[in-house]
C-alpha positions as CSV (number, residue, x, y, z in Angstrom):
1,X,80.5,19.4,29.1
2,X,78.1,20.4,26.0
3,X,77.3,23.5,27.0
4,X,74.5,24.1,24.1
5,X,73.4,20.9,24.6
6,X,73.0,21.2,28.2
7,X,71.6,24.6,28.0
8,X,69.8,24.2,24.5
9,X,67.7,21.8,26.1
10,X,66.4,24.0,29.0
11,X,65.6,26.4,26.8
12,X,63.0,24.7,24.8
13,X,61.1,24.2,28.3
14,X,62.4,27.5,29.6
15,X,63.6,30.1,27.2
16,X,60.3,32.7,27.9
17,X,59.1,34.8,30.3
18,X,56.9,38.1,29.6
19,X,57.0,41.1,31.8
20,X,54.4,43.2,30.2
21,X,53.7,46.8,31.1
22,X,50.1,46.1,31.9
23,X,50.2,43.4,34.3
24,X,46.5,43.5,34.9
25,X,46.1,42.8,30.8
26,X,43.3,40.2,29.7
27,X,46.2,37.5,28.6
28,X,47.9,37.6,32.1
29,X,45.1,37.9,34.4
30,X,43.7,34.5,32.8
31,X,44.9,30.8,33.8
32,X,47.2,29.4,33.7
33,X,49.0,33.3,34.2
34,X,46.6,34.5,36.7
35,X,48.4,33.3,40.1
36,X,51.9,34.6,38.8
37,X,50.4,37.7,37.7
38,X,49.1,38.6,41.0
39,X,52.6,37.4,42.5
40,X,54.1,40.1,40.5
41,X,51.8,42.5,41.8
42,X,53.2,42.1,44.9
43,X,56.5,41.6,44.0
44,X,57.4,43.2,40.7
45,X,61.4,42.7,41.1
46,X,61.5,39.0,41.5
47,X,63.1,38.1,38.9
48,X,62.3,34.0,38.7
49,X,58.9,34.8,39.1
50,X,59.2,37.1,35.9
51,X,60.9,33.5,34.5
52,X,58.5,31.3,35.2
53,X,55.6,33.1,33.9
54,X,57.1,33.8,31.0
55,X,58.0,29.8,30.4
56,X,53.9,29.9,30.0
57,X,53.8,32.2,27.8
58,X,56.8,30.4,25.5
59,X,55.1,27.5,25.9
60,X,51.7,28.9,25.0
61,X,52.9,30.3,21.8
62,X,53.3,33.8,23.3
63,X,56.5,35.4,21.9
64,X,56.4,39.1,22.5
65,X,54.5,39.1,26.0
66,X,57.5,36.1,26.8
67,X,60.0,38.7,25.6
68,X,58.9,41.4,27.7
69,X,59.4,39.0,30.6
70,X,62.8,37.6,29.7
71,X,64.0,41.1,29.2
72,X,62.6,42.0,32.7
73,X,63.6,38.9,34.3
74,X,67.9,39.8,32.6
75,X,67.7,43.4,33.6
76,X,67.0,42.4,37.5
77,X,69.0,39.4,37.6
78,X,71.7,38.9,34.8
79,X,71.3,35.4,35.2
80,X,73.5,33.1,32.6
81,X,69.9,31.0,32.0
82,X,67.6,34.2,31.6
83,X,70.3,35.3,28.9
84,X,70.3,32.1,27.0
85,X,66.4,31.9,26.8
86,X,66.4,35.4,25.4
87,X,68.9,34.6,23.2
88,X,66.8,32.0,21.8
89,X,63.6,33.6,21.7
90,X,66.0,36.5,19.9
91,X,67.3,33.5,17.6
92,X,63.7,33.3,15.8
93,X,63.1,37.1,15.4
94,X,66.2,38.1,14.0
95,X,70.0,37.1,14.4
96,X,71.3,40.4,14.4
97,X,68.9,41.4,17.3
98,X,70.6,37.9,19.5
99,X,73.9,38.8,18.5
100,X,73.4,42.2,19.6
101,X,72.1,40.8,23.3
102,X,74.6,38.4,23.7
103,X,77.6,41.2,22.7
104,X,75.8,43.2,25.7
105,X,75.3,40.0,28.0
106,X,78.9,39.0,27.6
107,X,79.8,42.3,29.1
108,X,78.2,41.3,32.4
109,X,79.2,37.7,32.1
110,X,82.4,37.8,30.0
111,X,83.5,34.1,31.5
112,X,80.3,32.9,30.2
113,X,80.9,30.0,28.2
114,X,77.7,29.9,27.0
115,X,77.3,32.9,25.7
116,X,80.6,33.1,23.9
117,X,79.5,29.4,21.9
118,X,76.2,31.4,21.4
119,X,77.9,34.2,20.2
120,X,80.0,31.9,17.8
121,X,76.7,30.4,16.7
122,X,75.5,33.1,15.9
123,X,78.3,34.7,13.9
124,X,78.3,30.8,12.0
125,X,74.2,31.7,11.1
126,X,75.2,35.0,9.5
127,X,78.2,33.4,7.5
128,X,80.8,35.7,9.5
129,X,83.0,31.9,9.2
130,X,86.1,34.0,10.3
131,X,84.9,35.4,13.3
132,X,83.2,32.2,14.2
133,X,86.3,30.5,13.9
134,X,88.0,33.3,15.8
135,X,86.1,32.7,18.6
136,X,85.9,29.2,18.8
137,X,89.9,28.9,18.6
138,X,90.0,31.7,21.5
139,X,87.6,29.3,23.9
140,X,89.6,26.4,22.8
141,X,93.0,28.0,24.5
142,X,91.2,28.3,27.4
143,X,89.1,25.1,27.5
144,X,90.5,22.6,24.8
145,X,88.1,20.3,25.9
146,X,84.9,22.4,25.2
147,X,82.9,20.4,23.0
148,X,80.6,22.3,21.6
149,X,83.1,25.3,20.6
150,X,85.1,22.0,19.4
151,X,82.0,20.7,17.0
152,X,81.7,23.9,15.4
153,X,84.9,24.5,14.2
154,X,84.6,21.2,12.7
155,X,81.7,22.3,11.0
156,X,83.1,26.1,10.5
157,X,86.4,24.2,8.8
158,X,83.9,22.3,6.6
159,X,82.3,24.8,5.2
160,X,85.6,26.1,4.1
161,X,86.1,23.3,2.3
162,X,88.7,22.4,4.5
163,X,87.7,18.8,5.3
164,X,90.7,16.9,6.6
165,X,91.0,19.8,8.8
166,X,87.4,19.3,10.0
167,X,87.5,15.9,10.9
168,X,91.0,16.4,12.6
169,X,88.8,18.5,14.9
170,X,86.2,15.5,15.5
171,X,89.0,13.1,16.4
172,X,89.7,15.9,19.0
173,X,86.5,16.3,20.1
174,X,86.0,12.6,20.3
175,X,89.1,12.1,22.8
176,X,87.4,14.1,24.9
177,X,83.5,12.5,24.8
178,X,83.8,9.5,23.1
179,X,80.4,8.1,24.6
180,X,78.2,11.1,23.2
181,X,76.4,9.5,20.4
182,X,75.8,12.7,18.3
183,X,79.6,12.7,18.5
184,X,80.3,9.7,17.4
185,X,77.5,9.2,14.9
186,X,79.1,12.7,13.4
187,X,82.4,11.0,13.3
188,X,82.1,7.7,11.5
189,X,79.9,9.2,9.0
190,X,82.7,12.1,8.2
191,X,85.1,8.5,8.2
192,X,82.8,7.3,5.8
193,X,82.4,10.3,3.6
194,X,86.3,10.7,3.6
195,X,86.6,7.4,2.5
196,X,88.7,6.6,5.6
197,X,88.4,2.7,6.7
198,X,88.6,4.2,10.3
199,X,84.5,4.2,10.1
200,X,84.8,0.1,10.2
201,X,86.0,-0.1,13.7
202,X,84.2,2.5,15.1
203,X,80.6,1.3,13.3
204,X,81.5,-2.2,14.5
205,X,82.0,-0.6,17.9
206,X,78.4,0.6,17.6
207,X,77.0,-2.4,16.7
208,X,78.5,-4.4,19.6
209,X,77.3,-1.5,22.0
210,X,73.7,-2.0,20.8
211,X,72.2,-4.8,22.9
212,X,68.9,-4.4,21.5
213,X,69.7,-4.2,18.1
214,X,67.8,-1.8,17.0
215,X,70.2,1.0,15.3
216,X,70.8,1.8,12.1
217,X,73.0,4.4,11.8
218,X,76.4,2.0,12.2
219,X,75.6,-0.1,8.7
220,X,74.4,3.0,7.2
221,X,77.9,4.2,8.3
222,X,79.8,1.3,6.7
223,X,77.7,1.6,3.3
224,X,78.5,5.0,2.8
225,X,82.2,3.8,3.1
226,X,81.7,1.1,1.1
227,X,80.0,2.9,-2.0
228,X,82.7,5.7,-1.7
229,X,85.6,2.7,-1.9
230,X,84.1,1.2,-4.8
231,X,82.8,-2.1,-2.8
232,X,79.1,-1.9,-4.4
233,X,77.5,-5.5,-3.6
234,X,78.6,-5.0,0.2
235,X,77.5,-1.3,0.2
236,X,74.1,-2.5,-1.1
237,X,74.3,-5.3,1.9
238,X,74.9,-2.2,4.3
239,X,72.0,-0.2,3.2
240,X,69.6,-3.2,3.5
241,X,70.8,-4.3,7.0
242,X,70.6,-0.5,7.6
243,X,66.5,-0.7,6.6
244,X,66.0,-3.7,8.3
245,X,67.0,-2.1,11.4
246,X,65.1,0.7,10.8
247,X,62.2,0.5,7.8
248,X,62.2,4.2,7.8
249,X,65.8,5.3,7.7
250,X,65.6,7.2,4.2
251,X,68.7,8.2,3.7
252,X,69.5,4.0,3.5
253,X,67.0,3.9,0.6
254,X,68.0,6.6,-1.2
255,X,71.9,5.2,-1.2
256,X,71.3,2.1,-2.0
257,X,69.7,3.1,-5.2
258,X,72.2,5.6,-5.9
259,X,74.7,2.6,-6.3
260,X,72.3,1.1,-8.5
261,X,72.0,4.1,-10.6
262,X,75.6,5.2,-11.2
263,X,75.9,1.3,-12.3
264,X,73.5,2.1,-14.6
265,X,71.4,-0.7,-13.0
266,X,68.2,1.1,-13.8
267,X,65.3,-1.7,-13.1
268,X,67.3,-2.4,-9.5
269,X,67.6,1.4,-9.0
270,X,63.9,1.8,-10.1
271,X,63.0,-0.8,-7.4
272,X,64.0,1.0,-4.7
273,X,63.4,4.2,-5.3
274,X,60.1,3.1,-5.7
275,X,60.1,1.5,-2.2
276,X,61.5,4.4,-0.9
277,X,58.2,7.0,-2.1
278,X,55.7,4.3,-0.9
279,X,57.5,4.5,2.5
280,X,58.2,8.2,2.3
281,X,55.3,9.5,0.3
282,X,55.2,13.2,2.0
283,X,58.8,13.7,0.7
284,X,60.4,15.3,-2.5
285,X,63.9,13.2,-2.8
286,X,62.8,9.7,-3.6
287,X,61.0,11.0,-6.2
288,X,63.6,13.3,-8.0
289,X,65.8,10.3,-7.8
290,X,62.5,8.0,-9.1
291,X,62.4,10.6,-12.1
292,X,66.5,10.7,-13.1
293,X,65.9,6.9,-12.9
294,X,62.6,7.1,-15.5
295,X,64.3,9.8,-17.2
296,X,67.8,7.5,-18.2
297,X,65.6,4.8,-18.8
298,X,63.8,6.8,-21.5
299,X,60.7,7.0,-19.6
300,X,60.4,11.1,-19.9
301,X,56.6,11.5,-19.1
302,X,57.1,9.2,-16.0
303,X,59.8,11.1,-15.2
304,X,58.3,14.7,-15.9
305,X,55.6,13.7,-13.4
306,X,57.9,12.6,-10.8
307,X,60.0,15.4,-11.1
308,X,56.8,18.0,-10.4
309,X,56.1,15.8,-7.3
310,X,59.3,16.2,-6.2
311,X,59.6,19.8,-6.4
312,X,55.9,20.5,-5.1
313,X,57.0,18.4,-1.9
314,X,60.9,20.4,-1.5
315,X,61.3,23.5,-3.2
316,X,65.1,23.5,-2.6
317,X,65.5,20.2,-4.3
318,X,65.6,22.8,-7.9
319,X,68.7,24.3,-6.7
320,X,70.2,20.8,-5.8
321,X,69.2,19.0,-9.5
């Protein structure tokens, strides 16, 4: 089972509850907090009732009083859900301070699965790879088949630089959940990436499973492959069946007239890139590849202009040029 995933996604809905020290303050004794409030009143120790009004006040856009209650909620009841909702409501504040909680958590629920991927997670956020990596390996003996502790070693050994390793990991994870589709997707495009022809059968596999014809991601797959392999005409005829599928799959755009480009077929590569910022005006990368496309055709003021746009729409595309 993916424990994140599973979790992750009760959190968004649940991760809050606010225990305040003044329950008859103006914010709780107002809808929609009013009839919980008085609840509490009469029964201050109940834990899910602590929950639920704090999943209001998450909701509502109300971290600290939500806080308050997810802290009151964990010290009556160490539930493993009210520890992984204030471990995401800790997430935003400050990693240390989740890390912290979920050191002190594990010490009432030390078999806690989740909080020891958490845990990892967080370690992974504050660059500690080694521990992360640690960790993971130590859930692994225990439960090789946990595949979320298997997804981020994976990732962990990839951000070493260690990327056969890494997608010897997915294979792994992939025996074990080969219908999750983040899974999958994850795979063929480290196939692809890796210039492995492995991502052919699996992408075809995707396109078969698609009755209604609607996904991209499978020919994006197989252009990447294809443009890493040399193959440029049938990487180009990737990324188009890619956008017909889906008229707003970027990255598709942006590939295709990167094979264009490094041909040093500027007009074809100027083409598309300018399709890609009519469809994708709001963002900076179509543009900062429109403007190295202006800029080797000798078209610098075009290109100076593109390359302001660019950077006034994603400030971190100046570390990536």
């Amino acid at each position: 089972m993916r424990t994140i995933f599973l979790y992750g996604t009760c959190l968004l809905l649940l991760a809050a509850c606010g225990n305040n020290d003044d329950p008859d303050s103006t914010l709780l004794s107002q809808p929609p907090y009013d009839k919980l409030t008085d609840s509490l009143r009469q029964r201050p120790q109940d834990a899910a009732l602590h929950y639920r009004r704090g999943v209001l006040l998450y909701r509502n856009s109300q971290p600290a009083a939500a806080e308050a209650d997810l802290r009151t909620a964990w010290n009556i009841d160490h539930q493993e859900a009210y520890a992984i909702s204030m471990i995401t409501l800790l997430r935003k504040k400050n990693t240390d301070s989740a890390i912290a909680f979920i050191q002190g958590a594990l010490k009432q629920l030390p078999t806690s699965i989740a909080l020891q991927v958490n845990l990892a997670r967080g370690y992974q956020q504050k660059k500690q790879t080694d521990k992360a990596l640690q960790l993971c390996n130590e859930l692994l003996v225990q439960y090789p088949g946990e595949l979320d502790a298997l997804v981020m070693k994976s990732e962990l050994l990839k951000e070493q630089h260690q990327d056969a390793e890494a997608l010897t990991v997915l294979e792994q994870a992939y025996i074990y959940a080969p219908g999750d589709v983040d899974l999958v997707h994850n795979l063929a495009f480290s196939y692809a990436e890796a210039s492995n022809p492995k991502v052919l059968p699996l992408a075809d596999s995707l396109i078969r499973a698609d009755i209604g014809n609607r996904h991209a991601e499978p020919y994006f797959f197989k252009g990447v492959y294809y443009s890493n392999v040399g193959k440029n005409d049938e990487a180009v005829r990737q990324f188009d069946a890619a956008i017909q599928h889906d008229f707003n799959y970027q990255a598709a755009y942006i590939n295709k007239g990167i094979v264009y480009y490094d041909q040093k077929k500027y007009p074809q590569a100027l083409q598309t890139f300018n399709l890609a910022t009519t469809v994708f005006p709001d963002q900076g990368e179509p543009y900062l590849w429109l403007a190295r496309t202006q800029e080797a055709m000798g078209r610098k003021e075009e290109a100076k202009l593109n390359y302001q746009r660019a950077y006034g729409l994603d400030k971190s595309l100046k570390e990536e040029d």
